[in-house]
N, C-alpha and C positions, 0 to 999 in steps of 0.2 A: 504494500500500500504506500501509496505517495506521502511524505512527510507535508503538510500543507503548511504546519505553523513555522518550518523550517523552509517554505518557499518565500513567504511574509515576511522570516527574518532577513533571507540571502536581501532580497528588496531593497530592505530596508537601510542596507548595508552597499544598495548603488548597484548590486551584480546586475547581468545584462539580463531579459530574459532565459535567451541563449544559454549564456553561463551557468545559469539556474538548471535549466531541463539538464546539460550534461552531467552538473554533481549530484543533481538526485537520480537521474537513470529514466527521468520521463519525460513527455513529447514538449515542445515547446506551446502549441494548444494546449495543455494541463495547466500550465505557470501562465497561462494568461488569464483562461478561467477563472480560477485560483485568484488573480490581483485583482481580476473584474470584480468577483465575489467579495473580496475583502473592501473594495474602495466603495461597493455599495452600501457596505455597512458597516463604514468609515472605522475599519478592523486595521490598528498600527501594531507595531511592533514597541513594546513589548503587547503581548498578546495575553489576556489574565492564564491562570493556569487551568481554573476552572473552565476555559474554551476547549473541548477538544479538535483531533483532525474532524473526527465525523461530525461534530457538529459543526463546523466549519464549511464541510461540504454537503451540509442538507440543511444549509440557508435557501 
């Protein structure tokens, strides 16, 4: 499973897309998803603990 709250972070941290999908091992359409998802519900980095990936991804 795709780490989400560690695509959020790479982000956050300036990584390319790009750069993103190759260190986690997923498409670069996942890590866009994924930042779409986050900037609609205005989800930064640091990310609370209590968020998980799956709740993350069934926004």
């Amino acid at each position: 499973m795709t780490d989400y709250r560690e695509i959020i972070r790479l982000k956050s941290l300036e990584f390319s897309n790009i750069a993103i999908a190759n260190s986690l091992g997923c498409s670069r359409n996942t890590v866009s998803e994924v930042l779409k998802l986050a900037e609609t519900h205005s989800l930064e980095w640091p990310i609370p603990d209590a968020l998980s990936n799956s709740d993350i991804v069934h926004w």
